[in-house]
PyMOL Python script that loads the backbone (N, CA, C, O; Angstrom):
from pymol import cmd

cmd.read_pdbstr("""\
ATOM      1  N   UNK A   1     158.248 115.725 141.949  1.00  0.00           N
ATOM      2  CA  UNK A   1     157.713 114.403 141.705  1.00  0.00           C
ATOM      3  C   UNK A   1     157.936 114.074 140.229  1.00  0.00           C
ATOM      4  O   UNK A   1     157.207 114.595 139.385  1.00  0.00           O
ATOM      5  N   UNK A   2     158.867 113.270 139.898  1.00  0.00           N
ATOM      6  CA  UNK A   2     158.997 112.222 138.501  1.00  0.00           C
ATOM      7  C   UNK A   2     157.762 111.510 137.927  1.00  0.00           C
ATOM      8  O   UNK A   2     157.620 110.483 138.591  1.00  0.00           O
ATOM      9  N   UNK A   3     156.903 111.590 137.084  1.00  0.00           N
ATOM     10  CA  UNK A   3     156.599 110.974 136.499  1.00  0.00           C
ATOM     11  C   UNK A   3     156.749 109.885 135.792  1.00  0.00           C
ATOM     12  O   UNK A   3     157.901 110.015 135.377  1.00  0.00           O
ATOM     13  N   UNK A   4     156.423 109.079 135.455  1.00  0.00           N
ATOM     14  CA  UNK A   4     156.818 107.919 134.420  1.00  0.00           C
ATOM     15  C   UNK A   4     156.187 108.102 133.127  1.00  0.00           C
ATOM     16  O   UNK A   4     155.051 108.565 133.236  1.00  0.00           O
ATOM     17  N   UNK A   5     156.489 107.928 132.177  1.00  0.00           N
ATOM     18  CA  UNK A   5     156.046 108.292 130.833  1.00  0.00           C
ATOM     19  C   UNK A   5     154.790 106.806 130.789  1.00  0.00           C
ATOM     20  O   UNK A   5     153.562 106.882 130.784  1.00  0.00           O
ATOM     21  N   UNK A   6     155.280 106.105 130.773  1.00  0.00           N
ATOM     22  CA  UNK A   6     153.973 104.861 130.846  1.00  0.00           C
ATOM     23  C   UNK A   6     153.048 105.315 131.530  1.00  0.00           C
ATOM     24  O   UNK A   6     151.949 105.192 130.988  1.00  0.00           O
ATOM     25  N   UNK A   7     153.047 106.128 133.192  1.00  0.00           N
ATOM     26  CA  UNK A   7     151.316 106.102 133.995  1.00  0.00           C
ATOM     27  C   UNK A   7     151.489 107.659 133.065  1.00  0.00           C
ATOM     28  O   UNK A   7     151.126 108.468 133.919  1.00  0.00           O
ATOM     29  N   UNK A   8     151.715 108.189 132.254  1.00  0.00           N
ATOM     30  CA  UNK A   8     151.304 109.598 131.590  1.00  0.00           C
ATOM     31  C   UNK A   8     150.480 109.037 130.516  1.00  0.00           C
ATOM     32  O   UNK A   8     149.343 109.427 130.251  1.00  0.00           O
ATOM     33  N   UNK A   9     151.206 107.965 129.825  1.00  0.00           N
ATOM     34  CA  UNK A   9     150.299 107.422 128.762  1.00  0.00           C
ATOM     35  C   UNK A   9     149.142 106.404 128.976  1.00  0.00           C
ATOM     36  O   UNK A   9     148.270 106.181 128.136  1.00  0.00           O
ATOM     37  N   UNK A  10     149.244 105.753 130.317  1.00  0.00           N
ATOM     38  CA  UNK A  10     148.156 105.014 130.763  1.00  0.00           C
ATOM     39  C   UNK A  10     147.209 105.940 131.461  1.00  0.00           C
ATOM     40  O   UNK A  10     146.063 105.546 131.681  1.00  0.00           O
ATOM     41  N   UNK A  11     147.586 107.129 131.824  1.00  0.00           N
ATOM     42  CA  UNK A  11     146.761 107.876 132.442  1.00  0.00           C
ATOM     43  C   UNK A  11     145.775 108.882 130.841  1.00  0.00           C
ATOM     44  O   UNK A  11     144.644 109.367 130.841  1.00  0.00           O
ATOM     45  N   UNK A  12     146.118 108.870 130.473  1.00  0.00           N
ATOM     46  CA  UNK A  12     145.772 109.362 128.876  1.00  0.00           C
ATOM     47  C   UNK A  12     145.178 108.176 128.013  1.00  0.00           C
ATOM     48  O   UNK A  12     144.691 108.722 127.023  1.00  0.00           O
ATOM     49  N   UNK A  13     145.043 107.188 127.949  1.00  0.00           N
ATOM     50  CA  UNK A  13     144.156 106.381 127.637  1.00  0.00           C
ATOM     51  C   UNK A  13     142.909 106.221 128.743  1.00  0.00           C
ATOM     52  O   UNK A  13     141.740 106.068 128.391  1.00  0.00           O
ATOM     53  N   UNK A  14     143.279 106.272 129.920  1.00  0.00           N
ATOM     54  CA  UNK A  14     141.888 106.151 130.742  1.00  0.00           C
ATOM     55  C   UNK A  14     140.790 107.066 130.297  1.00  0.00           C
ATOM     56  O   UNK A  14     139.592 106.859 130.103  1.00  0.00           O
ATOM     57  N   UNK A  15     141.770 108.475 130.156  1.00  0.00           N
ATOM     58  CA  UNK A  15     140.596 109.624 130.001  1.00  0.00           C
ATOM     59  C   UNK A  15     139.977 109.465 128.679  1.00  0.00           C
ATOM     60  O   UNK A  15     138.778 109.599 128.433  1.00  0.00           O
ATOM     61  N   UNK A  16     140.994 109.141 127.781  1.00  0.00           N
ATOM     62  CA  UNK A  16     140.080 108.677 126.263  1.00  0.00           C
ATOM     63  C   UNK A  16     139.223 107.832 126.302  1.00  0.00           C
ATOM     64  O   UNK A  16     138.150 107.971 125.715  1.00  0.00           O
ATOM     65  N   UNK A  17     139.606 106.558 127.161  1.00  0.00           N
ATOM     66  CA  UNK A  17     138.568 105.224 127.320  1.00  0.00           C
ATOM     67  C   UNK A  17     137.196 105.836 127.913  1.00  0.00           C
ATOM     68  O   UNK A  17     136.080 105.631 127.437  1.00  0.00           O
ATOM     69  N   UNK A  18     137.438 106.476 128.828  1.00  0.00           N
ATOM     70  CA  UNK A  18     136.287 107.095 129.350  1.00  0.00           C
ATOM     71  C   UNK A  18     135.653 108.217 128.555  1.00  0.00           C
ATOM     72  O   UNK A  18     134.479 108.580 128.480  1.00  0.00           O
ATOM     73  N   UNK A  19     136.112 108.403 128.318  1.00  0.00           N
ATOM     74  CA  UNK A  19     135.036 109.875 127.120  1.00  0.00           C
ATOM     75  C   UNK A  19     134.080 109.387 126.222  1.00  0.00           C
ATOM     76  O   UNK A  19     132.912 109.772 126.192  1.00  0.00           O
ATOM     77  N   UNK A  20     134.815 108.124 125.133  1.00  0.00           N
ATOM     78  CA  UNK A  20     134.321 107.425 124.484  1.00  0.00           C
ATOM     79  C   UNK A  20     133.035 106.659 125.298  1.00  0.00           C
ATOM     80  O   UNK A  20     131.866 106.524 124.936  1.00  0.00           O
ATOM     81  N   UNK A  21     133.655 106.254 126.425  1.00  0.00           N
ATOM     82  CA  UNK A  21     132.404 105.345 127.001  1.00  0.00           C
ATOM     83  C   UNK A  21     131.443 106.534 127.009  1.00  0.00           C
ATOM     84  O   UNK A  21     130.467 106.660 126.270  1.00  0.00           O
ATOM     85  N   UNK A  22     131.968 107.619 128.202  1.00  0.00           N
ATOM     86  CA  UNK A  22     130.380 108.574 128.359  1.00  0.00           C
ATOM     87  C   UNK A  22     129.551 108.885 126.658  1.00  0.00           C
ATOM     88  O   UNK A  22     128.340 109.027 126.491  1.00  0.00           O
ATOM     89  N   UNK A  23     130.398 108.915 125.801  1.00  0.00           N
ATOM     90  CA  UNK A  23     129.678 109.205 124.796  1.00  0.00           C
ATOM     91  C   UNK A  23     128.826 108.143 123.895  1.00  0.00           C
ATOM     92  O   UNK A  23     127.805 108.156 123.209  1.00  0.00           O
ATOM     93  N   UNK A  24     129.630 107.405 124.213  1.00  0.00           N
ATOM     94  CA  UNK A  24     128.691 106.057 123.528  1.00  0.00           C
ATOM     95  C   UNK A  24     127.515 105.529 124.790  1.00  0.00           C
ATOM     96  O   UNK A  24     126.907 104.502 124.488  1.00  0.00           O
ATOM     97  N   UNK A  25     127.202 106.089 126.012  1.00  0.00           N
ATOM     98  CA  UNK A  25     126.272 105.719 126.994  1.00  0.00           C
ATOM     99  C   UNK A  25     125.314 106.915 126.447  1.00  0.00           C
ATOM    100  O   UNK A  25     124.213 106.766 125.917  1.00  0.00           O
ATOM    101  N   UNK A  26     125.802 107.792 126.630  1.00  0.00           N
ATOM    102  CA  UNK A  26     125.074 109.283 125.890  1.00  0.00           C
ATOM    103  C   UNK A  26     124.314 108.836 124.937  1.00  0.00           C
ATOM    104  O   UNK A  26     123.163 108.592 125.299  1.00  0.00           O
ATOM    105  N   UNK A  27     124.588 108.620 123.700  1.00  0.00           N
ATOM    106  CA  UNK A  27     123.812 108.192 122.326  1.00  0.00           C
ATOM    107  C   UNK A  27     122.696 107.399 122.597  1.00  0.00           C
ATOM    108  O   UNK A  27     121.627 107.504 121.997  1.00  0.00           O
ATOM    109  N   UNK A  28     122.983 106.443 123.680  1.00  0.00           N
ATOM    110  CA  UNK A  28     122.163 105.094 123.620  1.00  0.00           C
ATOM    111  C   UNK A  28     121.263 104.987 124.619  1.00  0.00           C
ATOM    112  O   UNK A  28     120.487 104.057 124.838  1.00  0.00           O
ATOM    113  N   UNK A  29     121.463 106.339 125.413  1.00  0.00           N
ATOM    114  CA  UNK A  29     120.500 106.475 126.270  1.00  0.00           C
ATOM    115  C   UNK A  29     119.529 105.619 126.588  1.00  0.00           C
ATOM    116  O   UNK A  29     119.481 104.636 127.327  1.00  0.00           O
ATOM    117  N   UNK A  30     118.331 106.478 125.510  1.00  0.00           N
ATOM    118  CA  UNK A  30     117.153 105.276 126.101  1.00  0.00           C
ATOM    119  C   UNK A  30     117.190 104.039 125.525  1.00  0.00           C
ATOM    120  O   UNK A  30     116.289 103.480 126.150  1.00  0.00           O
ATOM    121  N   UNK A  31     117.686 103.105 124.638  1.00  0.00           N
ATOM    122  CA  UNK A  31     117.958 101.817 124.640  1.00  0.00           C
ATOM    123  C   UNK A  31     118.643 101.095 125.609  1.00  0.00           C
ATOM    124  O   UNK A  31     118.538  99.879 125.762  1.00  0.00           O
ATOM    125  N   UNK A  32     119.286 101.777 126.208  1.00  0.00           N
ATOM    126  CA  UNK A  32     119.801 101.292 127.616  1.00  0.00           C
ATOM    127  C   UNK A  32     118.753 101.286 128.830  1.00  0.00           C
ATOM    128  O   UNK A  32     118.359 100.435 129.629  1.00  0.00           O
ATOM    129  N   UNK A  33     118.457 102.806 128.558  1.00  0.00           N
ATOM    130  CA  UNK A  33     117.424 102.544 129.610  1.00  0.00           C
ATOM    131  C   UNK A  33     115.890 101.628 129.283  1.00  0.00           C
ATOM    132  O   UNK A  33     115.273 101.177 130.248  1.00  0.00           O
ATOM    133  N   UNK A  34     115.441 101.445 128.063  1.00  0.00           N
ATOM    134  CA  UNK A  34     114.384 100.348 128.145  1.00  0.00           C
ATOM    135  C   UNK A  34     115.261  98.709 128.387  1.00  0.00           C
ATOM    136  O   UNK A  34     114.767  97.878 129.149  1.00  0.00           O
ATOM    137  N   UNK A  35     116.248  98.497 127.824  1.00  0.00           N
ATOM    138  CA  UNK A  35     116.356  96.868 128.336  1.00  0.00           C
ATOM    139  C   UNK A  35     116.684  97.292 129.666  1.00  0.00           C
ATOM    140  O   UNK A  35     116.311  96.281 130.259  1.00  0.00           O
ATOM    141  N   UNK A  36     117.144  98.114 130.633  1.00  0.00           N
ATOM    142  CA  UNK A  36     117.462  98.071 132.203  1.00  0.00           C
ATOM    143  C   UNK A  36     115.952  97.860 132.542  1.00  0.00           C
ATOM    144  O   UNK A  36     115.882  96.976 133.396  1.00  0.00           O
ATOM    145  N   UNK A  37     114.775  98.307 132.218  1.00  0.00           N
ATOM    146  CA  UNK A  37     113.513  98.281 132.135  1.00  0.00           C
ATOM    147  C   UNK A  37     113.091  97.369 132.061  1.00  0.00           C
ATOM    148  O   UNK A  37     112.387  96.955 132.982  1.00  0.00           O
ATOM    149  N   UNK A  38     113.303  96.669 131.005  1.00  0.00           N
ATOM    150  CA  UNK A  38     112.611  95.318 130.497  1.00  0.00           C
ATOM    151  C   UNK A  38     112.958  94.039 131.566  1.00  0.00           C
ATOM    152  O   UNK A  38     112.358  92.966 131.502  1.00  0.00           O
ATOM    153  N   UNK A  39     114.119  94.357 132.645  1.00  0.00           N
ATOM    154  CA  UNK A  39     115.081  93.525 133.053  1.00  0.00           C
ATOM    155  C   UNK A  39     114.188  93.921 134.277  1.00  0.00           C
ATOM    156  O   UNK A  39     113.847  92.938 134.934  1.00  0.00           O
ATOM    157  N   UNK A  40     113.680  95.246 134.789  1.00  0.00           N
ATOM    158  CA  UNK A  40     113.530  95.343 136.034  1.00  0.00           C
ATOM    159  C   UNK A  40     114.585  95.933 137.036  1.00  0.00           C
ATOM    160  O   UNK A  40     114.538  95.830 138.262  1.00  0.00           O
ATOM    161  N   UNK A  41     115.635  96.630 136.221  1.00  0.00           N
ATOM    162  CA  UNK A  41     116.645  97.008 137.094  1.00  0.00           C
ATOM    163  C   UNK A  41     117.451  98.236 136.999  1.00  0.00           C
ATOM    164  O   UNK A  41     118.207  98.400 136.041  1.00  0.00           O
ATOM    165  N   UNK A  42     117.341  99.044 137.870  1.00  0.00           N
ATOM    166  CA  UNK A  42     118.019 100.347 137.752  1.00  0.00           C
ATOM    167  C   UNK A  42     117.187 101.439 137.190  1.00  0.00           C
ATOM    168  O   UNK A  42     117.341 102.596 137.582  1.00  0.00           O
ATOM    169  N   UNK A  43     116.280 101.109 136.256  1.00  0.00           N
ATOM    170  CA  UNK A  43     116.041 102.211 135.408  1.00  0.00           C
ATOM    171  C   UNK A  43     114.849 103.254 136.204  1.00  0.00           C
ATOM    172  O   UNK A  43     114.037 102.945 137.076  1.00  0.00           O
ATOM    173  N   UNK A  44     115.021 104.206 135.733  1.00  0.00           N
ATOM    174  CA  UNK A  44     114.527 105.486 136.315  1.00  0.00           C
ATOM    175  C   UNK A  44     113.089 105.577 135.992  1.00  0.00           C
ATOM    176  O   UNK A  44     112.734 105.182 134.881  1.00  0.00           O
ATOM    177  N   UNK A  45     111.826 106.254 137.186  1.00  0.00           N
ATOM    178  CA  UNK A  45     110.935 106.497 136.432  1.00  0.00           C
ATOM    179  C   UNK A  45     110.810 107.991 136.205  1.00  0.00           C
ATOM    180  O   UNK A  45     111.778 108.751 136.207  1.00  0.00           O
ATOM    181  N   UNK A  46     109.677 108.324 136.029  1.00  0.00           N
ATOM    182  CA  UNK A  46     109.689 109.633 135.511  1.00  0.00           C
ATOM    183  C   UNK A  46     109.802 110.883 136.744  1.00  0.00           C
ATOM    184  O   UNK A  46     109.963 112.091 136.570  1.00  0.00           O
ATOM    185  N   UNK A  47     109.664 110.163 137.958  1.00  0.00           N
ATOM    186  CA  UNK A  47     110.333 111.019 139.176  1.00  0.00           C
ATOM    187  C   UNK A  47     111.214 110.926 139.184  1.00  0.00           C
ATOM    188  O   UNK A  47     111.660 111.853 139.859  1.00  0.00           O
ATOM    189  N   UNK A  48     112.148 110.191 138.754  1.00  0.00           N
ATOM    190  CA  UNK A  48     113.399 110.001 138.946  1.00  0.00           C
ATOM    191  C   UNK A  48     113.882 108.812 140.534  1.00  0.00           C
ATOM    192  O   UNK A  48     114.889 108.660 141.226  1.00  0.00           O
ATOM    193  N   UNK A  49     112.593 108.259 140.490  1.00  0.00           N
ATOM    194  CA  UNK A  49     113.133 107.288 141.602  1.00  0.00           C
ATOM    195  C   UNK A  49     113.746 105.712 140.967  1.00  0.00           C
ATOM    196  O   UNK A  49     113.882 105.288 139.819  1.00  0.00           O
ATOM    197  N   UNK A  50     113.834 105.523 141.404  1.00  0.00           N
ATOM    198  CA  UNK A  50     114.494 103.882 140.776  1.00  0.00           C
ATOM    199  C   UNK A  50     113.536 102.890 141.012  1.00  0.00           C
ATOM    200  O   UNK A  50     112.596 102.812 141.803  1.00  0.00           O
ATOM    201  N   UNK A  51     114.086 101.983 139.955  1.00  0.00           N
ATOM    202  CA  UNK A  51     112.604 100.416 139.932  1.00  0.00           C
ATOM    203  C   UNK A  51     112.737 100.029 141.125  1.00  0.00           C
ATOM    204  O   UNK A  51     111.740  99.480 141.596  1.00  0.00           O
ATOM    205  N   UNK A  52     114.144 100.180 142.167  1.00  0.00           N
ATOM    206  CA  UNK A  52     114.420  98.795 142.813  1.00  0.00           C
ATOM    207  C   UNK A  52     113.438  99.529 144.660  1.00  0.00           C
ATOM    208  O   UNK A  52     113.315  98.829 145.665  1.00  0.00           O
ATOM    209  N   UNK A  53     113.142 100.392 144.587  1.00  0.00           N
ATOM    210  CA  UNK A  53     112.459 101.345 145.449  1.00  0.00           C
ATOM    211  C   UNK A  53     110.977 100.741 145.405  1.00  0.00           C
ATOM    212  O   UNK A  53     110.444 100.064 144.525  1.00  0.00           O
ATOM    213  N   UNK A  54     110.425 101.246 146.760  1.00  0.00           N
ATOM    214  CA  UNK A  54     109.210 100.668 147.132  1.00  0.00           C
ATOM    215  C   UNK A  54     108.080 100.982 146.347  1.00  0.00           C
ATOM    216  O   UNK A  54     107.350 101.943 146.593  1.00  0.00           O
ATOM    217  N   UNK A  55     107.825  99.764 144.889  1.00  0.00           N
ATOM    218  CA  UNK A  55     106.521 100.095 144.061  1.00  0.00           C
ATOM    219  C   UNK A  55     105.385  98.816 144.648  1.00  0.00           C
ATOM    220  O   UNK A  55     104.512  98.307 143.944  1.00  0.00           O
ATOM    221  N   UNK A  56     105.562  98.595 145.582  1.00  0.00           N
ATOM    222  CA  UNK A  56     104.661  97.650 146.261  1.00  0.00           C
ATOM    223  C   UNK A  56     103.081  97.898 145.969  1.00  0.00           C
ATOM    224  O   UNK A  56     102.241  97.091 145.570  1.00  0.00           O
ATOM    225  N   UNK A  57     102.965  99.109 146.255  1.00  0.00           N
ATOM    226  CA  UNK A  57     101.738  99.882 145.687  1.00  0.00           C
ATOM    227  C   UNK A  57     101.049  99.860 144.506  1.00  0.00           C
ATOM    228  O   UNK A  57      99.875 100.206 144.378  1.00  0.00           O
ATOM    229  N   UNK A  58     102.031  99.308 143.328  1.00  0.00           N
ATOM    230  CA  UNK A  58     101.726  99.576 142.119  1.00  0.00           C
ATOM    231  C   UNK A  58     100.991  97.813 142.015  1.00  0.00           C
ATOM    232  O   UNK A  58      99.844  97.652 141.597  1.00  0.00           O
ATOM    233  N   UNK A  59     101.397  97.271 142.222  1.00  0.00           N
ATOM    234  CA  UNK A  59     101.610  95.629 141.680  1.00  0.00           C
ATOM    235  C   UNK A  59     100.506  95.348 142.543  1.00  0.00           C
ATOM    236  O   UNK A  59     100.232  95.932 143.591  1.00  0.00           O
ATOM    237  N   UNK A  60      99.755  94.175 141.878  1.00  0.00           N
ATOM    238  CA  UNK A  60      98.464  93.338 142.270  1.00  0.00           C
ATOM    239  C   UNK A  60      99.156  92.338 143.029  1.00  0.00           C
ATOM    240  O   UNK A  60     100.342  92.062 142.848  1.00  0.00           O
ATOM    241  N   UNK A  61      98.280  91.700 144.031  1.00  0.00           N
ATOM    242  CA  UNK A  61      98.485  90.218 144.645  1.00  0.00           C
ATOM    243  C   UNK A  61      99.182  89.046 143.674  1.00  0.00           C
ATOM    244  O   UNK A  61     100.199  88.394 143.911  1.00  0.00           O
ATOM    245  N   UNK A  62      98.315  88.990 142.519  1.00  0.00           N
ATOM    246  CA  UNK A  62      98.620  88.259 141.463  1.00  0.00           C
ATOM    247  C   UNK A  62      99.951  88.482 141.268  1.00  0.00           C
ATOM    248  O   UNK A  62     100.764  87.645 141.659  1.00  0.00           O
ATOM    249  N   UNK A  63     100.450  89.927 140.480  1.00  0.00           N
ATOM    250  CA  UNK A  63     101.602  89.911 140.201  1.00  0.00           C
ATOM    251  C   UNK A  63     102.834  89.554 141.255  1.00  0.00           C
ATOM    252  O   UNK A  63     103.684  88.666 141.194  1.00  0.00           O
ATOM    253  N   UNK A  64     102.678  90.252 141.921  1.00  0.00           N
ATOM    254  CA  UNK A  64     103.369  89.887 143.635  1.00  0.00           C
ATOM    255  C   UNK A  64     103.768  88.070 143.581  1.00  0.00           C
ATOM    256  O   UNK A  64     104.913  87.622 143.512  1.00  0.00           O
ATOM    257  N   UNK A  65     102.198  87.060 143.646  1.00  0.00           N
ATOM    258  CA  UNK A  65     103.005  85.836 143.363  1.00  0.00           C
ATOM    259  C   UNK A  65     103.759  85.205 142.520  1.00  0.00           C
ATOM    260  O   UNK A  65     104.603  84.335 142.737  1.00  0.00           O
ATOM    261  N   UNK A  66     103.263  85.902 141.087  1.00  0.00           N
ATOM    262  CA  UNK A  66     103.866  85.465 139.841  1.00  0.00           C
ATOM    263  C   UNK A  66     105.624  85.469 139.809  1.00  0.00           C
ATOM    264  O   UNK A  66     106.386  84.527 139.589  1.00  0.00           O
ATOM    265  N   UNK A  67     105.931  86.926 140.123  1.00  0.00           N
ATOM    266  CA  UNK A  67     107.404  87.291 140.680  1.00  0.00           C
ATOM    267  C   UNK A  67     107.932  86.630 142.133  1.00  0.00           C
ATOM    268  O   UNK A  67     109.023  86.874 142.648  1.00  0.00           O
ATOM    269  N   UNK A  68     107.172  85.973 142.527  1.00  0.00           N
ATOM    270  CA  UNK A  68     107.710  85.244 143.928  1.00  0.00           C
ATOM    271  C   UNK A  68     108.017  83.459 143.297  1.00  0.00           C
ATOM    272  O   UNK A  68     108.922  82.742 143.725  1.00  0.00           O
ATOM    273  N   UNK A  69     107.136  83.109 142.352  1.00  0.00           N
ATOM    274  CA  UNK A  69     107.077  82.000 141.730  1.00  0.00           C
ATOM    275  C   UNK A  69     108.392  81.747 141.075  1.00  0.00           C
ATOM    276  O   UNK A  69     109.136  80.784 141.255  1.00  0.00           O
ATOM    277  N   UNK A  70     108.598  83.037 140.078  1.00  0.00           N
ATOM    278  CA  UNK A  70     109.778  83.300 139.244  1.00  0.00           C
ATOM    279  C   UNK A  70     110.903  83.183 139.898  1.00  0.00           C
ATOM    280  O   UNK A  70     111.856  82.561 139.430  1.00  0.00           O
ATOM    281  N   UNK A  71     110.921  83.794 141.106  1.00  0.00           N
ATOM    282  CA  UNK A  71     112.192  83.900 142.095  1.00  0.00           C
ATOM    283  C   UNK A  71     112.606  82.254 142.528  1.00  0.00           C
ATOM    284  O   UNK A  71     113.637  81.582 142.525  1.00  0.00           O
ATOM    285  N   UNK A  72     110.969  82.013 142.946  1.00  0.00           N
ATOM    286  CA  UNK A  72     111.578  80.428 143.348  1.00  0.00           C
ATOM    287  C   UNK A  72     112.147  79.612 142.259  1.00  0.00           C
ATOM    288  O   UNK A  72     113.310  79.206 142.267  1.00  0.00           O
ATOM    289  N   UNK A  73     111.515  79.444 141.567  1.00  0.00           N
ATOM    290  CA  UNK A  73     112.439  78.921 139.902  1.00  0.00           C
ATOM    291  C   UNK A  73     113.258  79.154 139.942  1.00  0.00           C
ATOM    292  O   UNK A  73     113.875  78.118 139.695  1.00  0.00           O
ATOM    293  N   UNK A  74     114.261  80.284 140.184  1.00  0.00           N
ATOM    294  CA  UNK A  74     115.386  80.877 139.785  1.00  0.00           C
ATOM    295  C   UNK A  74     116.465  80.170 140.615  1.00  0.00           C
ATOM    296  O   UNK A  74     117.539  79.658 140.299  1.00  0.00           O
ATOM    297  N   UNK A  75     115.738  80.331 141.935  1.00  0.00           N
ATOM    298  CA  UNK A  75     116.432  79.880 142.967  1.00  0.00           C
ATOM    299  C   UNK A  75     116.772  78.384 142.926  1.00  0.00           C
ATOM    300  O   UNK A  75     117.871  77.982 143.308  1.00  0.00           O
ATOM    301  N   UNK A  76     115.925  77.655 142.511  1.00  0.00           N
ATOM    302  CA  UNK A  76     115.955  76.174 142.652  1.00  0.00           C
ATOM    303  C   UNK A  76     116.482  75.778 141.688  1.00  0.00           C
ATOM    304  O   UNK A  76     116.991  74.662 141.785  1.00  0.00           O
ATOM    305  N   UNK A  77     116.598  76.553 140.269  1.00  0.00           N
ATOM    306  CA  UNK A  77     117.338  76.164 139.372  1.00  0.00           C
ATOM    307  C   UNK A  77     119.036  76.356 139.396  1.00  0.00           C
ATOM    308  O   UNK A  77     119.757  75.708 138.638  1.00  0.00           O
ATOM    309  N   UNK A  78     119.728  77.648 140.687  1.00  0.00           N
ATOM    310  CA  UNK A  78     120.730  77.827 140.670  1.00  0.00           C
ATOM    311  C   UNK A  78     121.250  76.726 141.284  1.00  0.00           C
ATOM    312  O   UNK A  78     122.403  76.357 141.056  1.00  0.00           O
ATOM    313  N   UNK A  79     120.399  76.072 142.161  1.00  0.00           N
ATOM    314  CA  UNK A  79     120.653  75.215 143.869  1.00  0.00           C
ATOM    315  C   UNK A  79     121.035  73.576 143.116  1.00  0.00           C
ATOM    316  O   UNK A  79     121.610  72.667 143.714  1.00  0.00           O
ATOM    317  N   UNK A  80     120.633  73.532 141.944  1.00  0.00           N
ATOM    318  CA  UNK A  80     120.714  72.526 140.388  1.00  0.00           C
ATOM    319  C   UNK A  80     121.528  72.521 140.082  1.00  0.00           C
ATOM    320  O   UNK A  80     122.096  71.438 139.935  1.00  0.00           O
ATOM    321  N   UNK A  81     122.282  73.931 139.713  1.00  0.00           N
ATOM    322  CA  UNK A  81     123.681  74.067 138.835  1.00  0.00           C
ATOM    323  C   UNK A  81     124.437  74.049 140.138  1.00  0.00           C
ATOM    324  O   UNK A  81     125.592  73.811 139.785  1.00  0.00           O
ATOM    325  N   UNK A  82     124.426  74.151 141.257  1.00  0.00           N
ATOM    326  CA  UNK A  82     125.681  74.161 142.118  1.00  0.00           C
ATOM    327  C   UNK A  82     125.437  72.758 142.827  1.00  0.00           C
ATOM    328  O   UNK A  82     126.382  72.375 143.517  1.00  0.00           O
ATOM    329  N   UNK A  83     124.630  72.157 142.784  1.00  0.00           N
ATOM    330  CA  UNK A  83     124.500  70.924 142.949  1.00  0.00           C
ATOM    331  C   UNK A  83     125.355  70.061 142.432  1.00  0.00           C
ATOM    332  O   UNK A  83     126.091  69.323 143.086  1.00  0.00           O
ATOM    333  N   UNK A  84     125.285  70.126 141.258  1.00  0.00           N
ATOM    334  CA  UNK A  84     125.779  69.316 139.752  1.00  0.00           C
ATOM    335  C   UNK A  84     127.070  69.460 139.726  1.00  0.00           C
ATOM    336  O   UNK A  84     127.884  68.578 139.455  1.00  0.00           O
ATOM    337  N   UNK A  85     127.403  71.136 140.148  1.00  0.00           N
ATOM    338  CA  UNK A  85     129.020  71.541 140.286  1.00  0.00           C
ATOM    339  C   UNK A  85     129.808  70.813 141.157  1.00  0.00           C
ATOM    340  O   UNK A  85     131.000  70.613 140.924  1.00  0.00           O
ATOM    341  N   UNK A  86     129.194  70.363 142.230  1.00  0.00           N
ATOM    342  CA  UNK A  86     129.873  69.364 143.381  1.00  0.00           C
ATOM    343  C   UNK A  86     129.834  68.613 143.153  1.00  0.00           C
ATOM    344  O   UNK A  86     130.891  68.086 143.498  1.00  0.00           O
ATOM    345  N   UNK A  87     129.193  67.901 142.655  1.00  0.00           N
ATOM    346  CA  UNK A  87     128.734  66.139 142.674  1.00  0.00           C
ATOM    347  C   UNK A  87     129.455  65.387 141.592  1.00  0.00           C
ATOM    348  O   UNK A  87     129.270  64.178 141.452  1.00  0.00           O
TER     349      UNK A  87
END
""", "prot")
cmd.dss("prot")
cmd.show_as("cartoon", "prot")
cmd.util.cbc("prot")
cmd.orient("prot")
């Protein structure tokens, strides 16, 4: 099997591109992981389960509507911008 000198050297930048990334995700760890936090998304708790997993348990009635409120906002504000996009 022939190689091509270009996918040798594109294949050799991937692995550099990627090292660099794992290492610069490495460093920044938990600043990554508090804004994934702050956002509500992905981030790990101290079991190691994920936000997006059943914390139903944790959250009050209150909060429950507040985040249902938010959602509707969100929603009605996208239904705005794609509105506007057609019209």
């Amino acid at each position: 099997m022939v190689f091509d000198r270009n996918l040798l050297i594109g294949f050799a930048a991937g692995v550099v591109v990627g090292l660099v990334g794992y290492k610069f995700v490495s460093s920044h760890k938990e600043q990554i992981e508090a804004k994934l936090q702050g956002l509500g998304v992905g981030a790990n708790n101290a079991d190691g389960a994920t936000a997006c997993e059943d914390t139903s348990s944790e959250l009050t009635l209150e909060d429950l509507e507040a985040q249902k409120e938010r959602l509707e906002d969100l929603i009605a504000e996208q239904q705005q911008k794609q509105n506007g996009a057609q019209g």
